[in-house]
C-alpha positions as CSV (number, residue, x, y, z in Angstrom):
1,X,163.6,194.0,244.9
2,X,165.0,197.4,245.5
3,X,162.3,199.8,247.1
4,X,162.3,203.3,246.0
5,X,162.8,203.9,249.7
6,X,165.9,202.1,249.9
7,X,167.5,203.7,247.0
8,X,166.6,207.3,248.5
9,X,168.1,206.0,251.8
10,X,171.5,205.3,250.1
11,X,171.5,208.6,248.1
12,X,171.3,210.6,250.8
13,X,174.3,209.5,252.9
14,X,176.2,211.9,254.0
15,X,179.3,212.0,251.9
16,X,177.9,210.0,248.9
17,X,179.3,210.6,246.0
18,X,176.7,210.3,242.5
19,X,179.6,211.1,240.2
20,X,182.8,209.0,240.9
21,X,184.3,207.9,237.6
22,X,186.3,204.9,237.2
23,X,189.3,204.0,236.7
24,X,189.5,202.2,232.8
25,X,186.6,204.8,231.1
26,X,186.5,207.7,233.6
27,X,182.7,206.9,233.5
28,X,180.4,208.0,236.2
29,X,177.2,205.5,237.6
30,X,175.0,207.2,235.2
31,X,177.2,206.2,232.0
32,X,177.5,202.7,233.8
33,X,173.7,202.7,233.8
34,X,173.3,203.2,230.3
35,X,175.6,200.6,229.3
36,X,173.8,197.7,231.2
37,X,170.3,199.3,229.8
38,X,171.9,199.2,226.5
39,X,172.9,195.3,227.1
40,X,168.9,194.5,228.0
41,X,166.9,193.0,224.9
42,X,165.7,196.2,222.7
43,X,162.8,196.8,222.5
44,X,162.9,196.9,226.2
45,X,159.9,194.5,228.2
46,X,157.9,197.3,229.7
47,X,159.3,196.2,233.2
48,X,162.6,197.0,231.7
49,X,161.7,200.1,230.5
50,X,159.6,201.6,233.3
51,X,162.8,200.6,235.7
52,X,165.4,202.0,233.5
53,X,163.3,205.7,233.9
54,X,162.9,205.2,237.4
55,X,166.9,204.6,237.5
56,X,167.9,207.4,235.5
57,X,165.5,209.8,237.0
58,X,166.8,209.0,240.9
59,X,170.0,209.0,239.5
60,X,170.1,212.4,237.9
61,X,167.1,214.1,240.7
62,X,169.7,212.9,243.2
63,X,172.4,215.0,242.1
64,X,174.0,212.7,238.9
65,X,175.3,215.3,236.1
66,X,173.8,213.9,232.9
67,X,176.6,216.6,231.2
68,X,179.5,214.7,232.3
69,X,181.5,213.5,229.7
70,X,184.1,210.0,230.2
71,X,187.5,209.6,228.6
72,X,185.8,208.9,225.0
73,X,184.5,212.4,225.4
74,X,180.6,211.2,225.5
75,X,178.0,212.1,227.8
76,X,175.4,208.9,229.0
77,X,173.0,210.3,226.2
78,X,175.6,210.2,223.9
79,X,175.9,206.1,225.2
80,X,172.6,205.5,224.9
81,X,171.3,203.4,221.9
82,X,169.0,205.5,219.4
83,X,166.6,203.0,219.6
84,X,165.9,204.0,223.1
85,X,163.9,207.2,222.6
86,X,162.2,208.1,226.0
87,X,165.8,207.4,227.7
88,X,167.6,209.6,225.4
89,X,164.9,211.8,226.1
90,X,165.1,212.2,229.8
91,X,168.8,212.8,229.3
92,X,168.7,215.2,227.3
93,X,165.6,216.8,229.6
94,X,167.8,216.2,232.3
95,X,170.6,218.1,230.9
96,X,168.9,221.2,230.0
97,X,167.7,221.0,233.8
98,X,171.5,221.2,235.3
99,X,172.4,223.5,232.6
100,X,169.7,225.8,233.8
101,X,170.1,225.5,237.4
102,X,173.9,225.9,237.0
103,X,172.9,229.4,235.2
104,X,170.7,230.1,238.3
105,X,173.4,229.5,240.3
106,X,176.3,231.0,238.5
107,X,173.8,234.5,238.5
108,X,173.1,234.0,242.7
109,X,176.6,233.8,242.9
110,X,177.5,237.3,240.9
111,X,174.8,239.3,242.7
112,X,176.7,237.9,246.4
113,X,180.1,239.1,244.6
114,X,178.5,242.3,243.2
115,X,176.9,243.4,246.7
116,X,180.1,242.3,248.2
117,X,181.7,244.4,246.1
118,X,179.8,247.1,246.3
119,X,179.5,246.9,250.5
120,X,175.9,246.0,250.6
121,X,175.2,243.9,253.8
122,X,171.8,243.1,255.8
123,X,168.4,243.7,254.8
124,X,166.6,246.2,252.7
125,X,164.1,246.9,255.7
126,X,164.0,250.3,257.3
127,X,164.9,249.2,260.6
128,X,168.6,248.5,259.6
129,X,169.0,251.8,258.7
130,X,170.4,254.1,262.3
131,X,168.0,256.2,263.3
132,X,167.8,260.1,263.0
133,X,169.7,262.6,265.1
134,X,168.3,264.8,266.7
135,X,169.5,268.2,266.3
């Protein structure tokens, strides 16, 4: 059985990639994943169920984007079967997640450009300021 340990050992390789696509679909490991959850028995054993959260929830925590869409134009929630409620779920949960962090990011990155712009460097502490002539 595959330890949560050994899964967080292969995720953080340097240089591992979460969202390859391949070559027929363009689809990335997190729209593989929902297609072989949506080829396990519905209703899902509870086994099946608690694994296929823990899967998707690695997967997206360690850097999957649940808003990437494959050649068929369809995100992995758009993949998964209705039937499957608490998956759609954390998709969907997951998505609002990146699209929020990509806001916080997008705003961190216009206040570097505006000081940049506007020639602010170092600190806001006194001491980078020169000290007072004296006269």
């Amino acid at each position: 059985m595959v330890t949560d340990e050994i899964i967080d050992t292969l995720l953080d390789q340097p240089l591992f990639e979460c969202d390859p696509t391949n070559r027929t679909d363009n689809d990335t490991p997190l729209h593989s994943a929902i297609r072989f959850i949506n080829s396990l028995p519905i209703p899902l054993s509870d086994a099946n169920h608690t694994s296929s959260l823990e899967l998707l929830s690695m997967m997206t925590e360690a850097g999957s984007d649940p808003r990437l869409k494959n050649k068929a134009k369809l995100t992995a929630r758009d993949l998964a079967d209705p039937r499957l409620e608490d998956v759609r779920k954390l998709l969907e949960e997951a998505e609002r997640t990146a699209r929020e962090e990509g806001e916080d990011e997008r705003e961190l990155v216009g206040l570097v450009e505006q000081e940049e712009d506007e020639g602010v460097t170092g600190s806001a502490s006194d001491s980078d300021e020169e000290p007072a002539r004296k006269r």
